[in-house]
Residue frames relative to the residue before (quaternion, step in Angstrom):
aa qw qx qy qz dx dy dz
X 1.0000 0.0000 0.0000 0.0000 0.00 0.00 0.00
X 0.3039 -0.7703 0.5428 0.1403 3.46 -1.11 0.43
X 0.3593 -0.7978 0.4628 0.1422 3.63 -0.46 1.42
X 0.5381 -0.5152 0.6228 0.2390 3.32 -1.49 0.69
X 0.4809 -0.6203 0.6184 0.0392 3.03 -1.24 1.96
X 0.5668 -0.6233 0.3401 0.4179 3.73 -1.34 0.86
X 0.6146 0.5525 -0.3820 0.4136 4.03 1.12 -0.78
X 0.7436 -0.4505 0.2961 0.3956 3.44 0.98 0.39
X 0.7851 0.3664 -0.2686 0.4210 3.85 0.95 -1.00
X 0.6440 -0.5886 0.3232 0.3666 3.53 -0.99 -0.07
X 0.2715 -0.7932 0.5116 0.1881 3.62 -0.74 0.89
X 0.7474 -0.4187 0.3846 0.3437 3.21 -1.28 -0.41
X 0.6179 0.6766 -0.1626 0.3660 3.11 1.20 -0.77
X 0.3638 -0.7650 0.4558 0.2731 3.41 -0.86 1.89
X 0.4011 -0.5246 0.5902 0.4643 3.84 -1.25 -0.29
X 0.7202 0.4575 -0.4023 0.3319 3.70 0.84 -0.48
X 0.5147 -0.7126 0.4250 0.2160 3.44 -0.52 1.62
X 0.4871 0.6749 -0.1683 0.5282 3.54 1.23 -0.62
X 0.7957 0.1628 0.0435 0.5818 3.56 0.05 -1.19
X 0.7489 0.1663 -0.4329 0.4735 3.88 0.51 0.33
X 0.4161 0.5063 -0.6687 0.3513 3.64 0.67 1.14
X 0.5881 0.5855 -0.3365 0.4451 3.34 1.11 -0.83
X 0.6469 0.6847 -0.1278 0.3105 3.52 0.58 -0.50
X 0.5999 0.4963 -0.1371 0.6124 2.79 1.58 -1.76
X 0.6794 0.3751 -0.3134 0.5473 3.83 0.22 -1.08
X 0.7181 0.3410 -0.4591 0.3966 3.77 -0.07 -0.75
X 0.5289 0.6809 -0.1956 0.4673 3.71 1.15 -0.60
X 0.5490 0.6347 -0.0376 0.5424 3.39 1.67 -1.25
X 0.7407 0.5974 -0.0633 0.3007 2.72 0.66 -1.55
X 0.6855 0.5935 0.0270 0.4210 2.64 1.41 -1.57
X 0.6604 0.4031 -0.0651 0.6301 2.84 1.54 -1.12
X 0.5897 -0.6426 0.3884 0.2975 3.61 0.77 0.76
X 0.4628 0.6064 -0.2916 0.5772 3.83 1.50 0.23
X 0.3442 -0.8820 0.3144 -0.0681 3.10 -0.55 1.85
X 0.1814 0.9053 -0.3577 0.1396 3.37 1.80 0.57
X 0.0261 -0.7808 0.6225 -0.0468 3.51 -0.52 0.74
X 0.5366 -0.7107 0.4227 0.1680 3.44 -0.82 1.64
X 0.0917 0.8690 -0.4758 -0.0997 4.14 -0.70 0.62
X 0.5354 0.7188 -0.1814 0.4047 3.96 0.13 -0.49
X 0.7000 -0.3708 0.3469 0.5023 3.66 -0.96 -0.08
X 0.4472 0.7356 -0.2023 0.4670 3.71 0.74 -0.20
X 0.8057 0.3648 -0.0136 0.4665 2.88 0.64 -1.52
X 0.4971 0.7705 -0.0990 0.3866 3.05 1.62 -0.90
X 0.5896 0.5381 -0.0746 0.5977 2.80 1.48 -2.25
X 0.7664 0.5266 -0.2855 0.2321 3.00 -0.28 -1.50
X 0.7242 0.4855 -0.0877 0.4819 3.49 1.47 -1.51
X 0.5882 0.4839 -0.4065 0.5046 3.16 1.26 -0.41
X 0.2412 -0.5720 0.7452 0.2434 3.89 0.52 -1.21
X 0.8080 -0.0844 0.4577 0.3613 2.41 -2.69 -1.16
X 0.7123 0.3706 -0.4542 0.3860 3.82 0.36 0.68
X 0.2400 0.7385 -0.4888 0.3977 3.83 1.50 0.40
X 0.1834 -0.7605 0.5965 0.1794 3.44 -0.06 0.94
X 0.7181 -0.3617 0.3671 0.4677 4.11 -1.15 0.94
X 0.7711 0.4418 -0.2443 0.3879 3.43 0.02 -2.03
X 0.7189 0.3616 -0.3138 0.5040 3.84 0.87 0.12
X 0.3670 0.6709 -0.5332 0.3618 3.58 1.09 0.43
X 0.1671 0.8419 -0.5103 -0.0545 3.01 -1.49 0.86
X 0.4189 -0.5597 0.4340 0.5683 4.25 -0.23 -0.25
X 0.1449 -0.6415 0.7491 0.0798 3.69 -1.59 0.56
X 0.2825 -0.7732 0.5639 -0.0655 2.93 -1.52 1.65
X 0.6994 0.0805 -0.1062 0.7022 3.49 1.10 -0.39
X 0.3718 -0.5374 0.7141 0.2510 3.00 -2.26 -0.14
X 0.0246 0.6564 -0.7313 -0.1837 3.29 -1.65 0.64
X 0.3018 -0.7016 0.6297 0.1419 3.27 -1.65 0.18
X 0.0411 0.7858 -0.5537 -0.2724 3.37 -0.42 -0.73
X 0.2239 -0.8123 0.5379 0.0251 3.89 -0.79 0.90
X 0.5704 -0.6234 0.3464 0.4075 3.84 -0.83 0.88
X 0.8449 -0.3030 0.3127 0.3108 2.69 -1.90 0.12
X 0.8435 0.1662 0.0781 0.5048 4.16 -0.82 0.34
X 0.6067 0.5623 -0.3266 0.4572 3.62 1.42 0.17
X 0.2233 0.8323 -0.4871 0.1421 3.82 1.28 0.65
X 0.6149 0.5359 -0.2726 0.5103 3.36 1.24 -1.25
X 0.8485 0.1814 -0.2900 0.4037 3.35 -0.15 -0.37
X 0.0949 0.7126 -0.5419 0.4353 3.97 1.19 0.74
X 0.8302 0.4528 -0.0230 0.3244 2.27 -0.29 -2.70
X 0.6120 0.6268 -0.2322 0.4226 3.80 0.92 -0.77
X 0.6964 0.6141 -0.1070 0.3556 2.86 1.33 -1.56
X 0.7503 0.2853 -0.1142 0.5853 3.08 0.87 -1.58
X 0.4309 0.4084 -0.6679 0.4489 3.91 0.57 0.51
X 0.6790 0.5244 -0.4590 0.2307 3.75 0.01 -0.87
X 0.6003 0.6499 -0.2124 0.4150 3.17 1.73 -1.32
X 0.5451 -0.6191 0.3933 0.4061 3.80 1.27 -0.30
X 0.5276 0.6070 -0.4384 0.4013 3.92 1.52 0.03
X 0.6582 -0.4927 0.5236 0.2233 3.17 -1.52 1.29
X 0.1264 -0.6563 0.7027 0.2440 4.18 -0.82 -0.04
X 0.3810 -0.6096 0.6631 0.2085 3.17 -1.85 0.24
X 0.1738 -0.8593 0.4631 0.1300 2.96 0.82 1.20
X 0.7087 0.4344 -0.4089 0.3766 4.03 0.05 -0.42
X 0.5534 0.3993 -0.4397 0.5839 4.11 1.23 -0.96
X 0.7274 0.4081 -0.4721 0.2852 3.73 -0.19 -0.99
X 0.6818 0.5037 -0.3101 0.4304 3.55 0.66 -0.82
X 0.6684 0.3505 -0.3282 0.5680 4.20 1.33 -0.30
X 0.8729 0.0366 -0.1855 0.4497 3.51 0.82 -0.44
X 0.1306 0.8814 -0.4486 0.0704 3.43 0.40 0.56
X 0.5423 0.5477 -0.3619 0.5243 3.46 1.03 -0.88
X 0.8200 0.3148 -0.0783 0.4716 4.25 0.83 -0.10
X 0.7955 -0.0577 0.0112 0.6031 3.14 1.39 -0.45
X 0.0482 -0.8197 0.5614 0.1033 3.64 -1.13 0.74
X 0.2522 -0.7471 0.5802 0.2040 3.95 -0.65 0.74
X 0.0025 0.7804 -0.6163 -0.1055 3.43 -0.63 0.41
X 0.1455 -0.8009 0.5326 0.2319 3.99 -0.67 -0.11
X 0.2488 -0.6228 0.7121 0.2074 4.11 -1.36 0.96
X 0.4111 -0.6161 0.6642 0.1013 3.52 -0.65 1.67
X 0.8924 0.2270 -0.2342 0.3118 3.79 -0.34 -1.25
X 0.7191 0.2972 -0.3138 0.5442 3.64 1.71 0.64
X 0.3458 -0.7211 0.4848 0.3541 3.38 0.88 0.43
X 0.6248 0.5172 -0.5397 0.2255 3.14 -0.20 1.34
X 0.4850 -0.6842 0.5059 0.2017 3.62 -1.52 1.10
X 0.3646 -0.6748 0.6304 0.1194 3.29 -1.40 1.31
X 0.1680 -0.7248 0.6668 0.0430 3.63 -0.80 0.79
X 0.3074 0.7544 -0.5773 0.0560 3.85 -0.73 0.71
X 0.2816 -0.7604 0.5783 0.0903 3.20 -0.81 1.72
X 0.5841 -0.5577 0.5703 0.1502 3.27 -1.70 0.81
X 0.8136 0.0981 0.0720 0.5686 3.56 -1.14 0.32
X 0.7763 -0.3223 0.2467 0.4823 3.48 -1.46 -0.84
X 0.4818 -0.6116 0.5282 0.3388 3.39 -1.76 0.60
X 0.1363 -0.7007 0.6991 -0.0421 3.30 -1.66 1.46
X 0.1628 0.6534 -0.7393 -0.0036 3.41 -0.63 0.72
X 0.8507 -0.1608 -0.0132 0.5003 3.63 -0.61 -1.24
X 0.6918 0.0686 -0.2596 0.6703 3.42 1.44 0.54
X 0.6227 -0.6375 0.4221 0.1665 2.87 -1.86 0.80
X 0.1426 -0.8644 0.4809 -0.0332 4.11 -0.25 1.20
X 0.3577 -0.7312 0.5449 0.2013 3.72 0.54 1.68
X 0.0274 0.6530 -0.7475 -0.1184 3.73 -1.13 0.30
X 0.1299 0.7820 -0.6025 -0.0928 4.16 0.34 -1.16
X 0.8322 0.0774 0.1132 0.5372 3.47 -0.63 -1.23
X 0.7226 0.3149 -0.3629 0.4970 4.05 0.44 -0.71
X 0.2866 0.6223 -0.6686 0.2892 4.05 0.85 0.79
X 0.7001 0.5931 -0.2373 0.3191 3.38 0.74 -1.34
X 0.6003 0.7185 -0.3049 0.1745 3.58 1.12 -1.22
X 0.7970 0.2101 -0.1861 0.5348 3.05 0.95 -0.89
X 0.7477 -0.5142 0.1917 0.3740 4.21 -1.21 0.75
X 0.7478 0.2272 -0.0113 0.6238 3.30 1.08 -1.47
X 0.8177 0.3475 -0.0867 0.4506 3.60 -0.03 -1.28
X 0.5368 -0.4917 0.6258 0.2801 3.59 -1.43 0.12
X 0.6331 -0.5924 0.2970 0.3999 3.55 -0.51 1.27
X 0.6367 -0.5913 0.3406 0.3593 3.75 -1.02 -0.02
X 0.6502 0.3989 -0.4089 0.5010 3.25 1.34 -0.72
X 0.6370 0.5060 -0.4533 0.3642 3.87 0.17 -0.06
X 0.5026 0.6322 -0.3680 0.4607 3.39 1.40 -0.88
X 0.6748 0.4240 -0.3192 0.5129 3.57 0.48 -1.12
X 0.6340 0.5483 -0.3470 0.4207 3.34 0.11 -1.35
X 0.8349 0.3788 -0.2728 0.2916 3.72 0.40 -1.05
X 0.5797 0.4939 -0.2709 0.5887 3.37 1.94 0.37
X 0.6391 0.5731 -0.2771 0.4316 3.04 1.42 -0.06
X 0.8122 0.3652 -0.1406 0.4327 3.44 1.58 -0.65
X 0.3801 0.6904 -0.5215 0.3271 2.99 0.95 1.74
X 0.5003 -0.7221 0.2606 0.4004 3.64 -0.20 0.59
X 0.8405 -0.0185 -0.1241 0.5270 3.05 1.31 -0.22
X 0.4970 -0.6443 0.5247 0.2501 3.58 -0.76 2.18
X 0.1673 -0.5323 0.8207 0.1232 2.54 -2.42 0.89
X 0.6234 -0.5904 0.3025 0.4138 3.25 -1.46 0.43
X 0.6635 0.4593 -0.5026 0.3101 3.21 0.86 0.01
X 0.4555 0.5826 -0.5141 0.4346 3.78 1.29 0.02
X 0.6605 0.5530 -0.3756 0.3417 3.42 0.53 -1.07
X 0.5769 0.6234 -0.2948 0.4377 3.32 1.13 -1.37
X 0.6833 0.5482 -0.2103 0.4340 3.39 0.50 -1.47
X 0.7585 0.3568 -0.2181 0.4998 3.70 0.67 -0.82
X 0.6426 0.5246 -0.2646 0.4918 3.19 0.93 0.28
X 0.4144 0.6539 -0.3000 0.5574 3.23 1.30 -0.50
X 0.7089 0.5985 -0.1606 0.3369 2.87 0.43 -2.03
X 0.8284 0.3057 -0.1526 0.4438 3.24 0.22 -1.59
X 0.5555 0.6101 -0.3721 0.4253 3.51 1.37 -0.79
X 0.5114 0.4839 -0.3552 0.6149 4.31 1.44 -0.87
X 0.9213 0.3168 -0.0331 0.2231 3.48 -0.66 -1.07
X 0.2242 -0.7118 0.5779 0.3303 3.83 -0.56 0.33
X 0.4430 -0.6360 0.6034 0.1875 3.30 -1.85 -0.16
X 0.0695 0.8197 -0.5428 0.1692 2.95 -0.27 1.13
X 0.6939 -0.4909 0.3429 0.4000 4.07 -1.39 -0.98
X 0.5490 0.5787 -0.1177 0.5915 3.31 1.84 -0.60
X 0.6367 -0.5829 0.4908 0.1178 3.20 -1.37 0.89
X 0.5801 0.6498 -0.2353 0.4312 3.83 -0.72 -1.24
X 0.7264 -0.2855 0.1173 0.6140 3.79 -0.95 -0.21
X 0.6264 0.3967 -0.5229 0.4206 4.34 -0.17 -0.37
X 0.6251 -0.3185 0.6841 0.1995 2.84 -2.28 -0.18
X 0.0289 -0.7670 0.6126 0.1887 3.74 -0.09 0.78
X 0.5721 -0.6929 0.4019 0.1763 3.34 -1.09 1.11
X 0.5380 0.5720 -0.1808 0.5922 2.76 1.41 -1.99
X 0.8419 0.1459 -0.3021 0.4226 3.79 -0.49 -0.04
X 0.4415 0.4929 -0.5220 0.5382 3.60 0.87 0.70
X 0.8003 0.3291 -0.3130 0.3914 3.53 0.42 -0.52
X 0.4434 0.7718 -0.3396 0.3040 3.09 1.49 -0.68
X 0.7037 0.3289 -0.1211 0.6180 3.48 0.86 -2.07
X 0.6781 0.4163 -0.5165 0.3164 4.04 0.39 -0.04
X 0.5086 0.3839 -0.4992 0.5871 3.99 1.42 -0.58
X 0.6509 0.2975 -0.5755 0.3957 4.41 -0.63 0.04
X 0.7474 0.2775 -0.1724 0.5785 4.24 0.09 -0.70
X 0.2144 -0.6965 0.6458 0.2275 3.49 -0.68 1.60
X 0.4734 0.6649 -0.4632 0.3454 3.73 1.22 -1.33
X 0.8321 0.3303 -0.2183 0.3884 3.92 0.06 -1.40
X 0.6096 0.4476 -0.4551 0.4700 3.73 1.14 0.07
X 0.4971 0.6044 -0.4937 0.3793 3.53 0.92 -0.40
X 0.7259 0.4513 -0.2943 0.4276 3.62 0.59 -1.89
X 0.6267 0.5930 -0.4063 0.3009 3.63 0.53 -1.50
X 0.7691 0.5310 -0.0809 0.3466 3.20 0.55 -2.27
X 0.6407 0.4408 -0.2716 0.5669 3.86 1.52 -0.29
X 0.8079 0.3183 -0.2574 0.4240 3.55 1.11 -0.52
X 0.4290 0.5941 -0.4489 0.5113 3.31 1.57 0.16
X 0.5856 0.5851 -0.3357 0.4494 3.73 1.14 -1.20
X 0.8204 0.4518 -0.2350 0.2600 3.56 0.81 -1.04
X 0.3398 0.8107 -0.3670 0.3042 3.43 2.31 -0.56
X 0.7945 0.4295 -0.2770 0.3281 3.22 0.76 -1.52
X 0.7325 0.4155 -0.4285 0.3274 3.66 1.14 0.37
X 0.3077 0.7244 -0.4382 0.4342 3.58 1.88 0.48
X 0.5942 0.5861 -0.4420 0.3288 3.58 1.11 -1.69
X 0.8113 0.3011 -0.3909 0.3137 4.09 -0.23 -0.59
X 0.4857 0.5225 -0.4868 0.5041 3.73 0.65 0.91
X 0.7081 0.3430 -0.3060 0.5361 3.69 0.75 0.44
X 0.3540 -0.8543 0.3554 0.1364 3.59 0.81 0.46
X 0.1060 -0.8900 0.3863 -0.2176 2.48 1.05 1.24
X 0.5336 -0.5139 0.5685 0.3576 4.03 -1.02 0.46
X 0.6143 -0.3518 0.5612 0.4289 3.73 -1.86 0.19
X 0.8312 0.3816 -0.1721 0.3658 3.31 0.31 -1.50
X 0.3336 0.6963 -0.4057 0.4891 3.63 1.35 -0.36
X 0.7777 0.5370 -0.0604 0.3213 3.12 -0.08 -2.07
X 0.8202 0.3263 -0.1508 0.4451 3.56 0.74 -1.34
X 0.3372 0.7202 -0.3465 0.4975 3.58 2.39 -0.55
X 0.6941 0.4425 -0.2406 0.5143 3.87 0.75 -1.72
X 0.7807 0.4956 -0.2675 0.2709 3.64 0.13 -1.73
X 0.5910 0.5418 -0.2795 0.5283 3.67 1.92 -0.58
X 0.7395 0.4857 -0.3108 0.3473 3.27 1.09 -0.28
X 0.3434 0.6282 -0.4013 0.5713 3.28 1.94 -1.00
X 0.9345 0.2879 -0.1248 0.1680 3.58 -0.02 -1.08
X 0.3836 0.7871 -0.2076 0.4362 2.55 2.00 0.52
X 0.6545 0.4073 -0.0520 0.6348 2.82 2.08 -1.59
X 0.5972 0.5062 -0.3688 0.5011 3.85 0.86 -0.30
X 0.7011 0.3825 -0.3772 0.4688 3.47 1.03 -0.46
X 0.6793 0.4970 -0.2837 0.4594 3.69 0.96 -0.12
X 0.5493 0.3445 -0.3545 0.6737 3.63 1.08 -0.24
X 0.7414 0.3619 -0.4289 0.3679 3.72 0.20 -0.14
X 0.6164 0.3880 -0.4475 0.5189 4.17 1.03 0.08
X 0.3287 0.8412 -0.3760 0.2074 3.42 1.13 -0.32
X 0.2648 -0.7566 0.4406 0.4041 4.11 0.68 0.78
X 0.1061 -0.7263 0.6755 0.0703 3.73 -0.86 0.99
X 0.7122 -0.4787 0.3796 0.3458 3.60 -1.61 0.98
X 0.6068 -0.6356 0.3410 0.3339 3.62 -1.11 0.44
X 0.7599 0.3234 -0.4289 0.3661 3.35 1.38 -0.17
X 0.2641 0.6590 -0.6029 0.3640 3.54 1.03 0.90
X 0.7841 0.3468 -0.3708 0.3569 3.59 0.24 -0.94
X 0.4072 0.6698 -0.4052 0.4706 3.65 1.62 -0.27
X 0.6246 0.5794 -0.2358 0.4675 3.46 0.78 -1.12
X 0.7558 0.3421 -0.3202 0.4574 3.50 0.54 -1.17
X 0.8019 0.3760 -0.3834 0.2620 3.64 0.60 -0.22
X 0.5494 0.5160 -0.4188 0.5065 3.46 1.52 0.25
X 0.3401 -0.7160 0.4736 0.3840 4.03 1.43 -0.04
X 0.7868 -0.2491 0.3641 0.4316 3.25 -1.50 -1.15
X 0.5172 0.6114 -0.5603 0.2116 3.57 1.01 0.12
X 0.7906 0.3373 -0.2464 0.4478 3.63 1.19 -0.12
X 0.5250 -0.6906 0.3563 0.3471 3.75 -0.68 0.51
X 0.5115 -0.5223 0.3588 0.5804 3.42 -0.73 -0.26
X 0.9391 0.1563 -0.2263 0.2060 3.46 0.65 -0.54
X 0.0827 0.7260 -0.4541 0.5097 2.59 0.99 1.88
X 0.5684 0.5622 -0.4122 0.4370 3.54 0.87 -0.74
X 0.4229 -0.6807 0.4506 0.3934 3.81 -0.74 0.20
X 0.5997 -0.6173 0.2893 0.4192 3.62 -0.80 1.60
X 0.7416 0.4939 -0.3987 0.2172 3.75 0.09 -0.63
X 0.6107 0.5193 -0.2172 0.5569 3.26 2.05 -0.19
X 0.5887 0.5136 -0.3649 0.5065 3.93 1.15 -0.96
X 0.1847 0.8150 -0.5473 0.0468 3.72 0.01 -1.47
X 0.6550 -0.1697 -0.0169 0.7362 3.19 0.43 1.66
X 0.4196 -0.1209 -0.8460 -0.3061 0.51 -2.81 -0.42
């Protein structure tokens, strides 16, 4: 169905939350605007007809995320599209973030700028484009994975994920491993969060009743990717790090040895 715009006439816009993310980007797309779908959404969308029930959920907003220096024409975009602006965030933070608003479904558009930053910082540049709709899988995960502290719908969401998709080196339907570890050995900050909340998935799995075979399908994969972000070569003062433990911070370490994150 198609919802009634706030001036009264009828926009473009689907009521199914589902089928107008798809839309927007293919819509996007069209228009020479690079939008690539992220979030619980995304999730859905990629999984299809293999979303197992126990990972069903309701979606309330859309996020997107859009390249680098492309605010103006977002912002263009989704007026044509029939979305309300937040005209006071877009105008203080646009260059990084754009709110938009579906009047005839109460729902908020979220579109990030450049790379996604929430509590850590997830490079997209060139591999925003790679995949049709969505932001490759291994960032997808990665970007539910690096909050310090999971809700169930992150948890849900990352499951889903891994429960649809294998893990592998490659891009396309898997989870590319190799670039999960990749960005967790450059950001000690985002391997800490990732590498503790991947660790914790595998005790969420028996609250979704899941099958034997369900279960052990997810728990091989969790471990599939901990064992590959963990040989991953990590900077020399990680391994400094591992032998003094947790009695020191990261930044505490003397600067010529921490260097970053």
């Amino acid at each position: 169905m198609r919802s009634t715009a706030g001036g009264g006439g009828v926009s473009g816009i689907l009521s199914g939350v589902v089928e107008e993310a798809r839309r927007v980007v293919e819509e996007a797309e069209r228009a020479g605007v690079g939008l690539r779908l992220l979030g619980g959404v995304a999730v859905r969308l990629r999984a299809g007809e293999r979303l197992h029930p126990a990972f069903r959920r309701e979606y309330a907003d859309l996020d997107f995320i859009a390249p680098r220096g492309s605010s103006a024409e977002v912002q263009r975009f989704f007026g044509e599209q029939g979305y309300v602006p937040q005209v006071r965030f877009n105008t203080l933070y646009g260059k990084e973030r754009l709110l938009f608003f579906d009047e005839g479904n109460g729902r908020q558009v979220d579109v990030l700028v450049g790379d996604f930053r929430m509590c850590h910082r997830i490079p997209l540049g060139e591999r925003l484009q790679k995949e049709p709709l969505t932001i490759p899988l291994a960032e997808l995960l990665l970007t539910k994975l690096q909050i310090v502290e999971l809700n169930e719908k992150d948890v849900r969401d990352a499951l889903a994920l891994l429960h649809a998709h294998e893990v592998g080196e490659g891009d396309g339907d898997r989870v590319n491993a190799a670039r999960v570890a990749g960005l967790c050995a450059a950001d000690w900050g985002l391997w800490r969060t990732f590498t503790a909340n991947l660790g914790s998935l595998g005790g969420h799995l028996g609250r979704y009743g899941l099958s034997p075979e369900d279960e052990e399908r997810v728990r091989g994969r969790i471990g599939a990717l901990q064992e590959r972000v963990e040989r991953e070569p990590k900077p020399l003062a990680w391994r400094l790090r591992a032998r003094i433990g947790d009695r020191k911070r990261w930044y505490e370490l003397p600067e010529e040895v921490a260097g970053g994150p």
